[in-house]
C-alpha positions, 0 to 999 in steps of 0.5 A: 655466161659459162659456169664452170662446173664444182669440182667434187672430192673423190669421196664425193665422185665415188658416192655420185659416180662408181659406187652410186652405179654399182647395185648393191645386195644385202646378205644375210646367213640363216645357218644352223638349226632353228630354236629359241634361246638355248646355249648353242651360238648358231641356234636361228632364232628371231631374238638372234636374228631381229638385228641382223634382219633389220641391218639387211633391209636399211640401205636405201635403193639396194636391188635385193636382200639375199638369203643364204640357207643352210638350216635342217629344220627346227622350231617351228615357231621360230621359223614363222616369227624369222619368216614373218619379220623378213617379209614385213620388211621386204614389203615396207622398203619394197624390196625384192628378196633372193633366198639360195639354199646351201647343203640344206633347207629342210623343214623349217629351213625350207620355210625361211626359203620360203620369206623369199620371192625367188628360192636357188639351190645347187643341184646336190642341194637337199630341199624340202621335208615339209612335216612335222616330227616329234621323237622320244624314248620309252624307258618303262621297261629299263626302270623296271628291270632295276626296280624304280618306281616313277612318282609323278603327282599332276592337278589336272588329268592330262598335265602329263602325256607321254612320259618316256617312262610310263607305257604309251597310252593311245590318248596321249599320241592322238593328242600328239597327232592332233597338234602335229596336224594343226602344225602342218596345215601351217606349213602347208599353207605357207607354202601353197601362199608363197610358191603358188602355181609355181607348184608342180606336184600333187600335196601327197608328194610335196607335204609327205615329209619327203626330201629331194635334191635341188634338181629334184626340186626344180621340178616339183616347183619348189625351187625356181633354178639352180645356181649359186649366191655369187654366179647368181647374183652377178649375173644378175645384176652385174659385175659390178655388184656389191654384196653387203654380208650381214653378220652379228656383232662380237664384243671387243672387250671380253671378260674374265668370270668369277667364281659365280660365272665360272660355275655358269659357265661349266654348268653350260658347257655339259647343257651345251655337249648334249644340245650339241648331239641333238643338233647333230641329230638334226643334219644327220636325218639329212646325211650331213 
């Protein structure tokens, strides 16, 4: 006797024929300089990101998760917790992740290049940096030239190190010095980890802090080619590929503030000019 087969919807055909042979990726953006909190909208930080992180590794039977990097460093702290939960996820679901540096992955942007298993970049891409930085100003002399004494009443001898506006004292940045070390032992450890014999360079060239194009990069086994996310990807796996853009959700109900909030709102608007320029001050170190 023949069974004649079910005829199924074109929903089902398309979920058990097109779109069922069509590989799909995950892309999630890591754009902006890494800190935690603060009022600026592209600050990376695992509290932003966790959503975001947890939304690209869901679909079950994706061939990859993509990183798309465009980030001049930051905390580093942050870009530990952001790397750490890409690669706890990418080992629970197994899944291969892709990392593709855009105009820069410097500093704490190279260390989320690094929760990849694969990094990319353009050849006038700008990888690299890997140490530490801290800047400030000293203003001892400007307070004095206008009469202004600087109270600062402390428990404890070394509460206050470093105070822009008291002499440098050469405890205070051997202490500084000590933690900035300790930092990039850090980083040098995840990189020596995550890229291993892929490294081509001896660690004076490639921990020195030093940044270099993608092509560059290459060739000190820091990157593993040149290309982009798109031309990538498809070739790749296809071109039949889906890519799948992760983005954060916005609200469709905005509000109107009160007097309360309006207030908030102006007080976060100066905190925001300023931390504006200091984000700038981070991709200006780069020529962007």
């Amino acid at each position: 006797m023949c069974t004649v087969p079910k005829t199924r919807s074109l929903r089902e055909r398309l979920s058990f024929g097109l779109l069922r042979s069509a590989p799909l990726v995950s892309v999630l953006r890591l754009s902006g300089v890494i800190a935690a909190g603060g009022v600026l909208r592209s600050a990376l930080s695992l509290a932003s990101l966790a959503p975001q992180i947890e939304r690209a590794f869901a679909p079950r039977g994706q061939v990859a998760v993509a990183l798309a990097v465009n980030s001049p460093g930051g905390s580093p702290v942050q870009s530990a917790l952001i790397g750490r939960r890409i690669r706890a996820l990418a080992e629970e679901t197994e899944t291969p992740v892709i990392a593709f540096i855009e105009d820069v992955a410097a500093s704490g942007g190279y260390w989320l290049a690094c929760a990849a298993d694969e990094i990319f970049a353009l050849p006038s891409s700008i990888v690299g940096s890997i140490g530490v930085v801290s800047a400030g100003f000293g203003f001892q002399d400007l307070i004095r030239r206008y009469g202004i004494e600087r109270r600062v009443h402390t428990a404890g001898r070394r509460k206050v190190i470093l105070d822009p506006f008291q002499e440098q004292d050469d405890e205070d940045v051997a202490k500084l010095r000590a933690v900035q070390d300790d930092i990039h032992e850090e980083f040098k450890r995840l990189v020596r980890t995550r890229r291993g014999d892929r490294l081509a360079a001896s660690d004076e060239i490639l921990f020195s802090g030093e940044f270099w194009t993608g092509r560059q990069a290459q060739s000190l086994g820091l990157v593993d080619g040149l290309d982009d996310l798109y031309t990538h990807l498809r070739g790749r796996f296809g071109a039949r590929l889906r890519l799948r853009p992760v983005v954060r959700p916005r609200s469709l109900w905005p509000t109107r503030p009160g007097i309360e909030e309006a207030a908030a709102l102006g007080q976060a608007a100066v905190t925001a000019t300023f931390a504006t320029a200091e984000e700038r001050v981070y991709w200006s170190r780069f020529g962007l």
